[in-house]
C-alpha positions as CSV (number, residue, x, y, z in Angstrom):
1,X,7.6,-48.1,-3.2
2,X,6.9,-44.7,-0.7
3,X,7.5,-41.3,-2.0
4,X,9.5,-41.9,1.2
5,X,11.9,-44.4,0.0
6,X,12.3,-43.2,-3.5
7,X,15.4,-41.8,-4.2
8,X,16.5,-39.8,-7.3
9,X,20.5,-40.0,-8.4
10,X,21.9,-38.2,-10.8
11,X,24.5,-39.3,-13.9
12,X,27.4,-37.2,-13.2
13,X,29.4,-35.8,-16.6
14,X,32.5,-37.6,-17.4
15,X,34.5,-40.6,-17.3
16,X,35.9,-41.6,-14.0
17,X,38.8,-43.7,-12.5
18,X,39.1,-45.8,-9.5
19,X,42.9,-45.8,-8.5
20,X,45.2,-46.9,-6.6
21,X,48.6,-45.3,-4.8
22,X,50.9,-47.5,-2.4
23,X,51.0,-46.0,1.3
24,X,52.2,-42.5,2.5
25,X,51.9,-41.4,-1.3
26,X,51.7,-37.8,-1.9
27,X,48.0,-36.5,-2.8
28,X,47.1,-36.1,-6.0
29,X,45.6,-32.7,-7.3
30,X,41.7,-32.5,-7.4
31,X,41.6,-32.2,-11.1
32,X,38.4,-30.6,-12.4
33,X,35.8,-33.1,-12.1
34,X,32.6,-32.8,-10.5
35,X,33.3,-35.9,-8.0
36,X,36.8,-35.8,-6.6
37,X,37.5,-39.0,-3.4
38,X,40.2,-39.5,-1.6
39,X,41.0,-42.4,0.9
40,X,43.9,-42.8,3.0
41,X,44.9,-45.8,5.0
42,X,47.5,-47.7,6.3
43,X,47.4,-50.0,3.2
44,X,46.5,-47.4,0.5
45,X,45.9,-44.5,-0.9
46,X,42.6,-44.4,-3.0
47,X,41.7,-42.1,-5.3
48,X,38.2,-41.1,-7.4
49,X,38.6,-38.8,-9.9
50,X,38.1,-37.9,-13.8
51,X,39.7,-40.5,-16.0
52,X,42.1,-38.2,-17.0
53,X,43.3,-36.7,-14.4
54,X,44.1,-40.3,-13.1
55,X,47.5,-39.9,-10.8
56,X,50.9,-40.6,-11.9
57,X,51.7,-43.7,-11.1
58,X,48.6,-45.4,-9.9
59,X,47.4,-48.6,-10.2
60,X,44.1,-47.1,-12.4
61,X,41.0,-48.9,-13.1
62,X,39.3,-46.5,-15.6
63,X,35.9,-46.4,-17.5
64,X,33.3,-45.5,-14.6
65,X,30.2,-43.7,-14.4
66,X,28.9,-41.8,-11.1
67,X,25.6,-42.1,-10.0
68,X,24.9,-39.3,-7.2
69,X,22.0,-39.5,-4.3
70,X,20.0,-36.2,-4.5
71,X,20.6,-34.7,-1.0
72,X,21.5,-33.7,1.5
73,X,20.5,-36.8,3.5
74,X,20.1,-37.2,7.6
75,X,22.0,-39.0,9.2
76,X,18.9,-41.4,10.6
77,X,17.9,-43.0,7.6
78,X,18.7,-46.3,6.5
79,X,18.9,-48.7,3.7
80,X,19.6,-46.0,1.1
81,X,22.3,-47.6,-0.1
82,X,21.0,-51.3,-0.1
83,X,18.0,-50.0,-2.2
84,X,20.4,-49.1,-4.6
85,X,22.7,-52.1,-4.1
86,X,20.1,-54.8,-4.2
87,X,18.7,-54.0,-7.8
88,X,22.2,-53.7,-8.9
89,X,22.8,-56.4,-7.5
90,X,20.6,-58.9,-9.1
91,X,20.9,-57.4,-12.2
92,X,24.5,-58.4,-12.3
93,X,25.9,-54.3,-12.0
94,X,28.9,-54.5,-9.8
95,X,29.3,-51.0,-7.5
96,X,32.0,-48.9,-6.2
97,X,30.3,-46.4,-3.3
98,X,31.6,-43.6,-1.4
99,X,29.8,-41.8,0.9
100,X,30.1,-38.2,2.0
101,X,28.5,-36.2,4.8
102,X,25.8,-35.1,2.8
103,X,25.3,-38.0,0.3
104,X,26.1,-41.0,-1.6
105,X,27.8,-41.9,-4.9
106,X,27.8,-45.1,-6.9
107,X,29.8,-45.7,-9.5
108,X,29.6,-49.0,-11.8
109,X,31.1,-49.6,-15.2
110,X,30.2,-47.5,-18.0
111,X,28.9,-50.3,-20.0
112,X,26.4,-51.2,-17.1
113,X,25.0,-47.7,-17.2
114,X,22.2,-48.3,-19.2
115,X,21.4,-51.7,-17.1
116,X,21.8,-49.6,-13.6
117,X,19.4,-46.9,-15.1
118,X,16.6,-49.4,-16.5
119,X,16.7,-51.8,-13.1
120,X,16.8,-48.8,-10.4
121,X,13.7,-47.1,-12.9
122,X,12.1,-50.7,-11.9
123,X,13.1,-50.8,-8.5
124,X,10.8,-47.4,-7.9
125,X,14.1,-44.9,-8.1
126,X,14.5,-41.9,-10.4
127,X,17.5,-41.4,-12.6
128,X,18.3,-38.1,-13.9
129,X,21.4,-36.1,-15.8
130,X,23.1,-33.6,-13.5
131,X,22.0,-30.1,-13.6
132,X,25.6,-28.9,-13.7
133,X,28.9,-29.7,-15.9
């Protein structure tokens, strides 16, 4: 792999939760992680955010990790995401990502950390712990 296409991400602190709110729901409050999402749609509400700070009354998937892209990132390249994705992928680590107008964030289960860390290591990426808490 290029210096060009390697990527470093960074394990963000915490546990996170991937939930869900029905329609028109009221937002939640940010909480105090380092990663807060929020989706709405016709369909749903979604919702990224510490474990604990999970909203009332969601549908809440917990025990995530975050992976963050080291950015900022232009808006011309390509494939950051699949070069994640793919190793993942056939390594049997199941994602969640969300994208931002700087970067990207993956998160997979907890217990697939260590997996997601070892494959992306092989795949030519860099995994770090965040510099901040």
């Amino acid at each position: 792999m290029s210096p060009l296409n390697r990527i470093t991400l960074e394990v963000l602190p915490g546990a996170f939760a991937v939930c869900r709110l029905p329609p028109g729901a009221p937002l939640p409050s940010q909480g105090r992680a380092p990663f807060w999402s929020l989706t709405r749609t016709p369909d749903e509400v979604s919702v990224v955010c510490a474990e604990a700070d999970s909203p009332k009354g969601a549908v809440v998937e917990g025990g995530w990790s975050a992976l963050k892209v080291r950015g900022p990132l232009d808006f011309a390249l390509t494939g950051i995401l699949a070069s994640i994705a793919q190793p993942l992928a056939d390594a049997g680590v199941a994602i969640f990502a969300v994208s931002t107008y700087d970067t990207d964030y993956v998160l997979l289960r907890t217990a697939d950390l260590g997996t997601a860390v070892e494959c992306l290591g092989g795949a030519g990426h860099e995994v770090a712990t965040a510099k901040y808490v």
